[in-house]
C-alpha positions as CSV (number, residue, x, y, z in Angstrom):
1,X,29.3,46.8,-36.6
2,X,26.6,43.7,-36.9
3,X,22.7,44.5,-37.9
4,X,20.4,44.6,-35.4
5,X,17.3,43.0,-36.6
6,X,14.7,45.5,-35.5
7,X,12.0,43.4,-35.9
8,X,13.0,40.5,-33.7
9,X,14.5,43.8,-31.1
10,X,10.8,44.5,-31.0
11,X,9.2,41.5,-29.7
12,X,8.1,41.3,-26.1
13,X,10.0,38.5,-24.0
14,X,7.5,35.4,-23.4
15,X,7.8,34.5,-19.8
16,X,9.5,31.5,-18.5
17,X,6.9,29.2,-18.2
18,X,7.5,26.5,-15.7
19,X,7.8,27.9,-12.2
20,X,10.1,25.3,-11.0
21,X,13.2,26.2,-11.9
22,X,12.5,29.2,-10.6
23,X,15.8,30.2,-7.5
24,X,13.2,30.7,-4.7
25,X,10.6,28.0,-5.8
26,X,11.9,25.2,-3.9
27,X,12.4,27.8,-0.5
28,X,8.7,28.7,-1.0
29,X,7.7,25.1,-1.1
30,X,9.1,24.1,2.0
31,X,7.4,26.4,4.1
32,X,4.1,25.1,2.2
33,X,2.8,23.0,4.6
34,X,0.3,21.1,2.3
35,X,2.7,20.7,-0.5
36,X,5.1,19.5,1.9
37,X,2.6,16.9,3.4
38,X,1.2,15.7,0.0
39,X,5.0,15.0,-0.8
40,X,5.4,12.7,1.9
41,X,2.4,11.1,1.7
42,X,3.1,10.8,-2.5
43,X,6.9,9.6,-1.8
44,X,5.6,6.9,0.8
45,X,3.1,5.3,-1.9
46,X,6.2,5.0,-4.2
47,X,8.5,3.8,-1.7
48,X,6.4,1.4,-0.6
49,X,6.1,-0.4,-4.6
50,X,9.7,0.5,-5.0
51,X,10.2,-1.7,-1.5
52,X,7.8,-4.3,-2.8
53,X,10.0,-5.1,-5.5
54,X,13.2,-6.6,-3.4
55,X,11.6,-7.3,-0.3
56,X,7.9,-8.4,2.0
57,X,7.7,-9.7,4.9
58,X,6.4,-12.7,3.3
59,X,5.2,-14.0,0.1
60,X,2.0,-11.8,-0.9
61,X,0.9,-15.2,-3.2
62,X,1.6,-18.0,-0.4
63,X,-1.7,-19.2,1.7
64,X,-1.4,-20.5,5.0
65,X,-4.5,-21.9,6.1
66,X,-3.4,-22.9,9.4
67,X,-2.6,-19.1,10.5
68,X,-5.6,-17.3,8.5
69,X,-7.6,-13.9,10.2
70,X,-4.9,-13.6,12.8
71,X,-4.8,-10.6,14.6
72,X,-1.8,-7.8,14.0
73,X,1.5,-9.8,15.7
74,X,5.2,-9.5,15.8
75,X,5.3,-12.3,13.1
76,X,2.5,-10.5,11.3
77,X,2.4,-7.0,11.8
78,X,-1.1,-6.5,10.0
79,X,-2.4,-9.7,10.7
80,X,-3.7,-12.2,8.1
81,X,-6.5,-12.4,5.5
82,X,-9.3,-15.3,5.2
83,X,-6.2,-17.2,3.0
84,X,-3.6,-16.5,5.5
85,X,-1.5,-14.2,3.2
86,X,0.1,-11.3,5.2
87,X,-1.7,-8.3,5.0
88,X,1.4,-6.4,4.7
89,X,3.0,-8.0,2.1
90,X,-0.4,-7.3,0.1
91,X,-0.5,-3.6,0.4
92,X,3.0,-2.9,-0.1
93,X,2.3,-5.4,-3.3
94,X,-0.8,-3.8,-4.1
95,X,0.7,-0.3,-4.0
96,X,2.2,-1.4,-7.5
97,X,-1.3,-1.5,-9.3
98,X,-2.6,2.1,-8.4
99,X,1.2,3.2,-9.5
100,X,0.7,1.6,-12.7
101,X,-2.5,2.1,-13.3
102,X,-2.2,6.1,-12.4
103,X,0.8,6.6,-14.2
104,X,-0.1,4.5,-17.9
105,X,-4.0,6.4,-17.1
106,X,-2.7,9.6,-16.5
107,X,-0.3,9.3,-19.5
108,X,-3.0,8.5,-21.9
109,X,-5.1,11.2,-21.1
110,X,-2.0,14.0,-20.7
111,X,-0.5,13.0,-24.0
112,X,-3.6,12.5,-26.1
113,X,-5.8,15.5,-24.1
114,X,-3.2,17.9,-24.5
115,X,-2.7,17.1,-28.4
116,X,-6.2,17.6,-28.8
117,X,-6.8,20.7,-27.0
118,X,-3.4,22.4,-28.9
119,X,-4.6,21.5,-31.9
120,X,-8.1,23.1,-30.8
121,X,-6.8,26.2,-29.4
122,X,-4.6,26.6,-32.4
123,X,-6.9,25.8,-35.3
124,X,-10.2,27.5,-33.9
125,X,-13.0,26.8,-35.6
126,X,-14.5,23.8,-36.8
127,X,-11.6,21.9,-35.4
128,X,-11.9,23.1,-31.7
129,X,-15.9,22.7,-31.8
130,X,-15.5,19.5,-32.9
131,X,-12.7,18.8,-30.2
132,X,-14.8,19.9,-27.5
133,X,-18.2,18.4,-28.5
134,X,-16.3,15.2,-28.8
135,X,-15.1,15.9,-25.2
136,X,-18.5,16.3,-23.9
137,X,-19.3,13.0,-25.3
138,X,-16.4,11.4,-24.1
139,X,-17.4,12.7,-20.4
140,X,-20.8,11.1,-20.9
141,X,-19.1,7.9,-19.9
142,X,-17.7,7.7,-16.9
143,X,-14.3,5.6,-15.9
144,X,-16.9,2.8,-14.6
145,X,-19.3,2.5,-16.9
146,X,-16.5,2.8,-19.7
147,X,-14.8,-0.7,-18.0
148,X,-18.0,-2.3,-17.7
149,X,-18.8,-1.6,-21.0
150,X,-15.4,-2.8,-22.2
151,X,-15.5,-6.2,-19.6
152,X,-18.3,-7.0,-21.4
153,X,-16.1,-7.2,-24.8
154,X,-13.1,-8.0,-23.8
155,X,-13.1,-9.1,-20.5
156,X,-12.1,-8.1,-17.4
157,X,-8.7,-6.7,-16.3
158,X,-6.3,-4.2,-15.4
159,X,-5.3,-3.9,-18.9
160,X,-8.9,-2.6,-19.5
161,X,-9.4,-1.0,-16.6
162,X,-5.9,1.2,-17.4
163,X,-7.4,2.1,-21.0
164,X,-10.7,2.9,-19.7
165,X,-9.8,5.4,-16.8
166,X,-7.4,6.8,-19.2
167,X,-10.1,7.8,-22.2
168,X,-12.2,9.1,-19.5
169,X,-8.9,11.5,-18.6
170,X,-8.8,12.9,-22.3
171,X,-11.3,15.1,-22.3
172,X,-10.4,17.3,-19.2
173,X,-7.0,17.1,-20.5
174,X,-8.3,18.3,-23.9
175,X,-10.5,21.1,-21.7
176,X,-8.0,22.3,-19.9
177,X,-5.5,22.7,-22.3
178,X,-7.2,24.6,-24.9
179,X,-8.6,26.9,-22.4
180,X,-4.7,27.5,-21.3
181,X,-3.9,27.8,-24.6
182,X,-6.1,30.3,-26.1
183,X,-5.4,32.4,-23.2
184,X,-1.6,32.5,-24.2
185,X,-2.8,32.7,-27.9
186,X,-4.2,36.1,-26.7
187,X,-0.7,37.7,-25.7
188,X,1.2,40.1,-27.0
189,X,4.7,38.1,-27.5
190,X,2.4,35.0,-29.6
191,X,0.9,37.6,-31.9
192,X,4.2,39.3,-32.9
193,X,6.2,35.5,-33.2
194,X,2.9,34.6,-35.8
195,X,3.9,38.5,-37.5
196,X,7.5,37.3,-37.8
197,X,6.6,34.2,-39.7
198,X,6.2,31.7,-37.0
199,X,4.1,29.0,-37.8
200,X,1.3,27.8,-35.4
201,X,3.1,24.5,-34.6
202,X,6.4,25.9,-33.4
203,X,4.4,29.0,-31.9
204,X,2.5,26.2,-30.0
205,X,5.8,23.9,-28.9
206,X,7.9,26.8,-27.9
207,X,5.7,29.6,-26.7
208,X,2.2,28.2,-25.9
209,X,3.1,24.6,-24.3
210,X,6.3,25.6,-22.0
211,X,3.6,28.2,-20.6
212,X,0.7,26.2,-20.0
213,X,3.0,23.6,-18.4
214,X,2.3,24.3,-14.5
215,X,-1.6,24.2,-14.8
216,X,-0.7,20.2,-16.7
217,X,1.6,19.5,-13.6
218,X,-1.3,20.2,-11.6
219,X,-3.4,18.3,-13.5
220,X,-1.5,15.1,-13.3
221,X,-1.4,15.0,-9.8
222,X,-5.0,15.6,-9.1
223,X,-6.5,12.8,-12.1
224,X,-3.5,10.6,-10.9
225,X,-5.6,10.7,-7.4
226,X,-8.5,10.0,-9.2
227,X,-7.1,7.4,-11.1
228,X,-6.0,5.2,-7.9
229,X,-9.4,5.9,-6.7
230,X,-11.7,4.6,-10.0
231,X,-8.8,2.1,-10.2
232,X,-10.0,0.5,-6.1
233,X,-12.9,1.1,-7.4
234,X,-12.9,-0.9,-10.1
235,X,-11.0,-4.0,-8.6
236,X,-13.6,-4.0,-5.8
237,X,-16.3,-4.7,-8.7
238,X,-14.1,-7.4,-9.9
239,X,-13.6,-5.3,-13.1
240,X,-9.9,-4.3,-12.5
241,X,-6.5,-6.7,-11.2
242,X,-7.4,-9.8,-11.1
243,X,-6.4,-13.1,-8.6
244,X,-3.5,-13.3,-7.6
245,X,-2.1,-10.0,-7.9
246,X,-3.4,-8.2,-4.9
247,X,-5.4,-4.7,-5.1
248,X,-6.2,-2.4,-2.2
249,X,-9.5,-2.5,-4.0
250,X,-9.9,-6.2,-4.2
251,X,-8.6,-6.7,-0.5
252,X,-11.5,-4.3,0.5
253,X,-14.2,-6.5,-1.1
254,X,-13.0,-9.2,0.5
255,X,-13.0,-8.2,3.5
256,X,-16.9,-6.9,3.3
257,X,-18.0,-10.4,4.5
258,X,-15.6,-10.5,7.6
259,X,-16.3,-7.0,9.2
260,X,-17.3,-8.6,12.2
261,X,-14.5,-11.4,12.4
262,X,-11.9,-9.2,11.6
263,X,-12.5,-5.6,10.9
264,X,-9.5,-4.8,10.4
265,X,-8.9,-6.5,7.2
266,X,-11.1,-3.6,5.6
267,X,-9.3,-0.9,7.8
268,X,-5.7,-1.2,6.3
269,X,-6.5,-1.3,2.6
270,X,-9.0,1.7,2.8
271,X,-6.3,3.9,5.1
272,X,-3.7,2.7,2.2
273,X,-6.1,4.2,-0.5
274,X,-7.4,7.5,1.6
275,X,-4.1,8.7,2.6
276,X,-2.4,8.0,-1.3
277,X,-5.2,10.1,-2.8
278,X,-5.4,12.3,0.2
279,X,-1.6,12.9,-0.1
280,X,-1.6,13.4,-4.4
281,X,-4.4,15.9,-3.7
282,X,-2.4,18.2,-1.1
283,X,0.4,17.7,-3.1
284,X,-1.4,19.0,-6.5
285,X,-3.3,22.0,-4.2
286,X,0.5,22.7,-2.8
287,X,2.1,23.1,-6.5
288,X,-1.3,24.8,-7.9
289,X,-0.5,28.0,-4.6
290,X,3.2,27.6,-5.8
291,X,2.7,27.8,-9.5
292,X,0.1,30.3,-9.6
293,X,2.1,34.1,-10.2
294,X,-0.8,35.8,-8.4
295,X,-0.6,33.6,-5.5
296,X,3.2,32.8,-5.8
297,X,3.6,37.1,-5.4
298,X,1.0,37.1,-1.8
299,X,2.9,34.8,-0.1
């Protein structure tokens, strides 16, 4: 007869963490209706770079002078810019910048935050007050100012833009994870893995990180909004992509001086950028309802 270990028999069982591979997730997020709109609205910005990359309706770098501000058409289905480029070829084009600027941004400030806050929420102490007063200070500077600030040194760029937007997402990384992770530091099933011998790193990678997941997830899709948005932003100041790579952001300031030739021009780069931040923030308030136990149980 084997030996039951009664100390390990004695430990309370850590929940799962991650909601998704939960059986009747994917049923509840059907019937979610903003979840389910934020989805389509996410998967049409990526299919429309994805597209970008075999096929536009015509080159988004060739001018044609001749056929410049020409109204929507069956030839040109958004019309033309002051440079004759096809409108649509530029936003299905441009759709590639906010992807790679959201996703490199995003990645910066998930991977570097979420260190910093573990290590906070683990260490206590000195170590998370100075974590967190460098995070205030970090917040200090906003996206903007951070890629002025750097277009000033370096130039401007997307390269800059990518690494400025993403410092600024550090610190509510860091925030957020740390206050995730001392509540799990709190429970029950952490304190007797640290009894058993446990140290604090592989309490933090396989107790404290798997359950503090869904809040990240939710996270990403909300700054990755944000990022497209600072990322127009910043191209529309001439501080982020740069000629000839087009940019929602960059087609809106040029179209600023042709509002009353062609209004339009300005139309179809801000819809682009409203309804791919609209759709990343219903998607990360669909998956914050679906994730969330409390409200997971009420629906």
């Amino acid at each position: 007869m084997s030996a039951v270990n009664p100390t390990s028999a004695a430990l309370p069982a850590a929940p799962s963490g991650v909601a998704l591979k939960a059986p009747g997730f994917w049923l509840r997020a059907l019937r979610h209706r903003s979840f389910c709109i934020g989805g389509v609205l996410a998967a049409l910005l990526v299919l429309a770079a994805l597209i970008s990359y075999v096929w536009t309706p015509y080159s988004p770098y060739g001018m044609d002078m001749a056929n410049k501000l020409q109204a929507p058409s069956g030839s040109h289905w958004l019309g033309t810019d002051a440079f004759g480029r096809d409108v649509a070829s530029l936003l299905l084009v441009g759709a590639r910048a906010s992807i790679l600027v959201g996703v490199i941004a995003v990645g910066i400030g998930l991977v570097v935050g979420t260190a910093l806050g573990l290590l906070a929420a683990s260490k206590r102490g000195w170590v998370e007050e100075a974590v967190m007063r460098l995070s205030d200070f970090t917040l200090a500077f906003p996206a903007i100012l951070s890629a002025i600030m750097m277009t000033a040194v370096f130039g401007a760029g997307i390269v800059n833009a990518i690494v400025a937007i993403g410092i600024y997402n550090i610190p509510t990384f860091a925030r957020i994870t740390r206050a995730s992770a001392n509540a799990i530091w709190s429970r029950e099933y952490v304190a007797a893995a640290h009894a058993c011998g446990k140290g604090s790193f592989a309490i933090t990678m396989q107790h404290v990180l798997p359950n503090i997941s869904a809040v990240l997830i939710v996270q990403i899709t909300i700054r990755f909004a944000i990022a497209i948005l600072a990322e127009a932003a910043l191209s529309y100041l001439g501080l982020g992509t740069q000629p000839p790579q087009p940019s929602w952001g960059r087609m809106l300031s040029e179209a600023q001086t042709l509002m009353f030739q062609q209004p339009l021009l300005a139309v179809f780069p801000g819809m682009a950028i409203a309804l791919a931040v609209l759709g990343l923030n219903m998607l990360g308030d669909g998956l914050r309802d679906l994730l969330d136990p409390r409200l997971a149980r009420a629906r």
